[in-house]
Legacy VTK file of the C-alpha trace (Angstrom):
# vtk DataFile Version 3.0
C-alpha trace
ASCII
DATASET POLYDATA
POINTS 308 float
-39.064 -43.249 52.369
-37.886 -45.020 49.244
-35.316 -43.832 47.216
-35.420 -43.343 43.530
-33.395 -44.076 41.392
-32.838 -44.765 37.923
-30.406 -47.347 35.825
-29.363 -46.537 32.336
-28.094 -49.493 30.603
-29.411 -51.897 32.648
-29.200 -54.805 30.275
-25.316 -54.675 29.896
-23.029 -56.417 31.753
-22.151 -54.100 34.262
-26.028 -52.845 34.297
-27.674 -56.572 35.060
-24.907 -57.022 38.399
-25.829 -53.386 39.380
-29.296 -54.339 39.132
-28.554 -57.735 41.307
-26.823 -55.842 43.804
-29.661 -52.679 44.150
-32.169 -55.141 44.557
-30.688 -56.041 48.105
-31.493 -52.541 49.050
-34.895 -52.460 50.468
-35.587 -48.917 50.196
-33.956 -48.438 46.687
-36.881 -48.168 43.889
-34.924 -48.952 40.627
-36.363 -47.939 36.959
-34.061 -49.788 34.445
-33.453 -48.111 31.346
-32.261 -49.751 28.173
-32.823 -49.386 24.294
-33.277 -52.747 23.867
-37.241 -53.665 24.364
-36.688 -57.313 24.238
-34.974 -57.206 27.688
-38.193 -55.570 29.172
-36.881 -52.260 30.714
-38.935 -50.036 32.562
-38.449 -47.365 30.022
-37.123 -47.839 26.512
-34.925 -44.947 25.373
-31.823 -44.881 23.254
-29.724 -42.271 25.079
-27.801 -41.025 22.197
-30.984 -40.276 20.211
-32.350 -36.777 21.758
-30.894 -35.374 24.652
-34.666 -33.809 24.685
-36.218 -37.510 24.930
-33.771 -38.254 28.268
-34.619 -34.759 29.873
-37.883 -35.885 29.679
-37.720 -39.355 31.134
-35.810 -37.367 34.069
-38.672 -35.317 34.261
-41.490 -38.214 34.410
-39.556 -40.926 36.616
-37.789 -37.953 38.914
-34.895 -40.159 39.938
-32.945 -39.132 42.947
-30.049 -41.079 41.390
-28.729 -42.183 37.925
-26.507 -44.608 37.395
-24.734 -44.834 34.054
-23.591 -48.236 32.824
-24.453 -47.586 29.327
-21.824 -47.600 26.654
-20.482 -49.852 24.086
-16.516 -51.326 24.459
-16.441 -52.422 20.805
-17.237 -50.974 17.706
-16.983 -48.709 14.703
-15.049 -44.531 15.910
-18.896 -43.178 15.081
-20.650 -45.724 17.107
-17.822 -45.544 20.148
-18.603 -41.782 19.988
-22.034 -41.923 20.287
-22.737 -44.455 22.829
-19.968 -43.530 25.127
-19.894 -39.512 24.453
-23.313 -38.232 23.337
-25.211 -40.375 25.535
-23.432 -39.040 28.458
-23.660 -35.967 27.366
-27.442 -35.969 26.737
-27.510 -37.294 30.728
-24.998 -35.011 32.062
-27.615 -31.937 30.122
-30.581 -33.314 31.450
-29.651 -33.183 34.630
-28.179 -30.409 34.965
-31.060 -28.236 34.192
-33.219 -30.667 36.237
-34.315 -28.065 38.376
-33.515 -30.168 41.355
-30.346 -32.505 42.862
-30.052 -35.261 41.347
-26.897 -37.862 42.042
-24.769 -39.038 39.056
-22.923 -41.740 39.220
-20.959 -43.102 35.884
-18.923 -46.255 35.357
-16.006 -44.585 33.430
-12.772 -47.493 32.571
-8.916 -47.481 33.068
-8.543 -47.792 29.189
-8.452 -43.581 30.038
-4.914 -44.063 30.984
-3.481 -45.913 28.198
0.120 -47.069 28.299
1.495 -46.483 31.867
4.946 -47.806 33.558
5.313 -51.947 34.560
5.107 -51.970 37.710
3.121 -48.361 38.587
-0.253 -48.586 40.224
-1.941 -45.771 38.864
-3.787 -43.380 40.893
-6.060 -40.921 39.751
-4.133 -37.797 38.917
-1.690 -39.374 36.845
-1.465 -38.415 32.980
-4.260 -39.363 30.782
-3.339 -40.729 27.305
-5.518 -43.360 25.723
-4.458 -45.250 22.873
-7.956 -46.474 21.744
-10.516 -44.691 20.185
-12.848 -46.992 22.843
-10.384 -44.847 25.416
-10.699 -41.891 24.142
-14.702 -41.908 24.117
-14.326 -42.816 27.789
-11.589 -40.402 28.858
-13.707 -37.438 26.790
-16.977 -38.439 28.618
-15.024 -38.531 32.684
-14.324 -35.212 31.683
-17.688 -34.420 31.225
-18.785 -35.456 34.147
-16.082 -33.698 35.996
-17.049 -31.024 34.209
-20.412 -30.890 35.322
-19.312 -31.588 39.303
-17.515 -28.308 39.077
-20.676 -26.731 38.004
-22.631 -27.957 40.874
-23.570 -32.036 39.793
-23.587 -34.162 42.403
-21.352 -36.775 40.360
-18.650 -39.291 40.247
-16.881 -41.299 37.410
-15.852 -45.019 38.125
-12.870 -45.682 36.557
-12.993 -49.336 36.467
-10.086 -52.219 35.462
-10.780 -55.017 33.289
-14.087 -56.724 34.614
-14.879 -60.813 34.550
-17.223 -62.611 36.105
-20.492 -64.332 35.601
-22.196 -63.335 32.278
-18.588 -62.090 30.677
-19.791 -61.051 27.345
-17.569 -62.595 24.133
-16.394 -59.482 23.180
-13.989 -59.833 25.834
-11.279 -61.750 26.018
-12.010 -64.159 28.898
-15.747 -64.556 27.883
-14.739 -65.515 24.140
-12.226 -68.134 25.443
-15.171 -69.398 27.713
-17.714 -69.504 24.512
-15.078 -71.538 22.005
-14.390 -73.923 24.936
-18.322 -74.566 25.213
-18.102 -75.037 21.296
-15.206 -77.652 21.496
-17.314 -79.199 24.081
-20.179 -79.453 21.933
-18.413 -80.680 18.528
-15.763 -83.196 20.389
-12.766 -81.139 18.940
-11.081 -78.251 18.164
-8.752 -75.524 19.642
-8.736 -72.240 21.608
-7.430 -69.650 19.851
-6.165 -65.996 20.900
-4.519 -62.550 20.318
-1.061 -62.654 22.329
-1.185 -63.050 25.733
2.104 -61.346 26.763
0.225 -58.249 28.654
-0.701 -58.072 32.764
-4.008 -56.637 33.377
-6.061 -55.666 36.634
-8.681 -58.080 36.901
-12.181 -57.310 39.260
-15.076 -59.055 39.366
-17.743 -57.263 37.921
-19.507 -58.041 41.086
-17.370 -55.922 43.766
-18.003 -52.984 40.264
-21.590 -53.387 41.608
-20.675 -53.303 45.350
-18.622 -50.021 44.183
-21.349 -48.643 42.510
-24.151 -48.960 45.331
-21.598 -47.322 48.296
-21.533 -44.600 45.607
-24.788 -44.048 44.820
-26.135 -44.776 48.243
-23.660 -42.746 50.539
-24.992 -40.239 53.019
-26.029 -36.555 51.686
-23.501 -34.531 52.199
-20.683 -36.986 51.570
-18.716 -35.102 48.915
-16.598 -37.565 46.487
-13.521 -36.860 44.292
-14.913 -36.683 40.768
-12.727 -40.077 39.752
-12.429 -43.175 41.268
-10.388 -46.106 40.583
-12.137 -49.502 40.594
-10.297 -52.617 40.914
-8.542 -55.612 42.451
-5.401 -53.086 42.896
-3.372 -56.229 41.659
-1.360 -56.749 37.795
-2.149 -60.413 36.654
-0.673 -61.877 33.509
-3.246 -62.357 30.954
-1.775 -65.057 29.883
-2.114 -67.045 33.646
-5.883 -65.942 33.559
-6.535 -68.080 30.310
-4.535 -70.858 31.180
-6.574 -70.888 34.442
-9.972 -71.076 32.984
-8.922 -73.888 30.798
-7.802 -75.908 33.796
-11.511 -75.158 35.155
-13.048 -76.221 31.907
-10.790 -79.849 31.711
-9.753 -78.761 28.537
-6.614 -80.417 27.160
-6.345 -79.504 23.466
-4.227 -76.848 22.068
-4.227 -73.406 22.471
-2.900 -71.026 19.912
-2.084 -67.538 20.123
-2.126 -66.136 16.897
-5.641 -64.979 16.214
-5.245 -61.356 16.001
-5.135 -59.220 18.978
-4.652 -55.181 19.938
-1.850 -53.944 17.131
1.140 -52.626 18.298
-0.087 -48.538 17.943
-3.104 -49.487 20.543
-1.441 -52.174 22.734
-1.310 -51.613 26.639
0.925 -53.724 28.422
0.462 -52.790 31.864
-2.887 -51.987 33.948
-2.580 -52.136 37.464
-4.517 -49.102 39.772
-4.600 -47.814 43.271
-7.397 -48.105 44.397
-6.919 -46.307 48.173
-8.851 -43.537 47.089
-11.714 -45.579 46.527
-11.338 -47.633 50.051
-11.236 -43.922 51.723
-14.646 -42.588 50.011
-16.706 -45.475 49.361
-15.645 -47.871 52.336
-15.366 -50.349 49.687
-12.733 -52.686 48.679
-12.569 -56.112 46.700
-13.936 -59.514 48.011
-14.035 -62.571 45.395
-11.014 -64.025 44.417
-9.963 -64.132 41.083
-10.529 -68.102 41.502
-14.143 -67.376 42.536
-14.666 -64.629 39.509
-13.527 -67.537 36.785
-15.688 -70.494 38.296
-18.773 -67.988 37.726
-17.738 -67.271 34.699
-17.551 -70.454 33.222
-20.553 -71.997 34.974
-22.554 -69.168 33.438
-20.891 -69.262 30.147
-22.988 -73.100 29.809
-26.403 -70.808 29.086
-24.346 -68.565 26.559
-24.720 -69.475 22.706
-21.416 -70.543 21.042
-18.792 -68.380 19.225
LINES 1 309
308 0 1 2 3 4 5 6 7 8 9 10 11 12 13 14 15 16 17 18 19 20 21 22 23 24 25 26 27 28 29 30 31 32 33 34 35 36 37 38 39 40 41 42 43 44 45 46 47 48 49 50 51 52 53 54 55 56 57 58 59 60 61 62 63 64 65 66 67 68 69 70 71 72 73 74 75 76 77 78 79 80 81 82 83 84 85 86 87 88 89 90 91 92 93 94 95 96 97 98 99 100 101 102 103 104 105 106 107 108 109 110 111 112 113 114 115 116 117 118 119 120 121 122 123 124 125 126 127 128 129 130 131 132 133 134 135 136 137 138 139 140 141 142 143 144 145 146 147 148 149 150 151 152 153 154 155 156 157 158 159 160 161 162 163 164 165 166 167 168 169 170 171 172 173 174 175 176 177 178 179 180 181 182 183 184 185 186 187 188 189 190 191 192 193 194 195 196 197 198 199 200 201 202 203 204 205 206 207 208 209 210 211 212 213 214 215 216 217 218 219 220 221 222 223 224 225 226 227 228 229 230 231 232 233 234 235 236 237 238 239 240 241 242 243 244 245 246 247 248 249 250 251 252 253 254 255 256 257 258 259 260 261 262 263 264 265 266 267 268 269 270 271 272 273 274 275 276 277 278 279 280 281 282 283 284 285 286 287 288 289 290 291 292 293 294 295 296 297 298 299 300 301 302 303 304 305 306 307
């Protein structure tokens, strides 16, 4: 018999490789979920509007599974809130007075942390102290959801590193480097410009997120799960190395120039490396594509994206 189950956000970065990666599963029935009715969802529903209105679609698609990648990474302190809190929220409700056992799994971020030691993979129980208001949403709504697996909820946050791969939106770094180089490309000149690029950050492809999120989602009944689990390549990379790297992939030879803005000084992280043993335990799961592999993708897909 087919499983349901149901994708919130499914027109997001992280939501369009989960959907890839569920639709290997032959007896996985996926509804897709997104406010946006140009991508064509299966259901149209802006999670943050009526925690009523997502009870309800619960009720009339009776998913045996959600999977949260909805949530916004940039943005105004209201809209952060909203999107990253109140949405989950509204789920976490909804599902709770389901009536029935439903499995939650959410794709939380390491941004929880904040600033942590050089040098210190972080593992799960280590202090919490964002130093974003992006973090903070995120950190509020894992807590939610732990919350809500000591009251019974079958439910796990993903706390994932800093994702790349095919599809790398601009408002990350790596994607908006890919977009201006597609933009020199097109005028015949021009420069790359960035934020610093003094900081070391845990790069996964957003691909192996996806392979995370199905052993989660998918495990055996029965299988209980800590309520957090790290995501990622388990490895520190200099930022800076990453860039340089995709402009050796793109042929690009012009200048690049670091003093476009960046995080300021009060919100800076410059260290993200986690453990990610726990995760290799539970799920089974660990990293495949190189960080070589995760770049190529990313800037052969970054040809269909418009220009900064």
């Amino acid at each position: 018999m087919a499983v349901r189950l149901m994708l919130l956000g499914a027109d997001g970065f992280f939501g369009q490789h989960v959907r890839a990666r569920l639709a290997q599963e032959p007896d996985v029935v996926v509804t897709t979920v997104a406010r946006r009715e140009d991508v064509m969802p299966d259901l149209q529903l802006d999670l943050t509007e009526s925690g009523v209105a997502v009870a309800h679609a619960i009720r009339e698609y009776a998913p045996e599974i959600v999977v949260n990648c909805a949530g916004s990474a940039v943005g105004e302190p209201a809209a952060l809130a909203a999107n990253n809190l109140v949405a989950v929220a509204n789920t976490v409700d909804a599902l709770l007075t389901a009536g029935r056992p439903i499995r939650l799994v959410h794709l939380g971020s390491a941004s929880e942390y904040g600033r942590v030691p050089a040098g210190t993979a972080i593992r799960e129980d280590a202090a919490e102290r964002p130093v974003t208001v992006y973090g903070l949403s995120k950190l509020a709504a894992t807590r939610l959801v732990h919350t809500a697996a000591a009251a019974g909820l079958d439910a796990v946050a993903l706390r994932v590193t800093t994702p790349i791969g095919p599809e790398a939106p601009a408002s990350g770094l790596l994607g908006r480097v890919a977009a201006q180089l597609r933009q020199v490309a097109t005028e015949g000149s021009g420069g790359i410009t960035t934020g610093p690029l003094e900081d070391v950050r845990d790069y996964v492809d957003v691909r192996d997120v996806a392979d995370a999120v199905a052993a989660a989602a998918l495990r055996p009944h029965g299988r209980a799960l800590p309520a957090v689990l790290n995501v990622g390549s388990g490895v520190g990379t200099p930022t800076r190395r990453m860039v340089e790297s995709l402009l050796t992939l793109a042929g690009f030879t012009g200048g690049l120039r670091m003093d476009g803005g960046g995080a300021h000084r009060d919100t800076s992280v410059q260290w993200q490396c986690c453990d990610v043993t726990a995760a290799r335990e539970f799920l089974g799961w660990a990293p495949t594509r190189s960080l070589e592999t995760s770049l190529r993708d990313l800037w052969e897909s970054s040809a269909t994206l418009a220009p900064c």
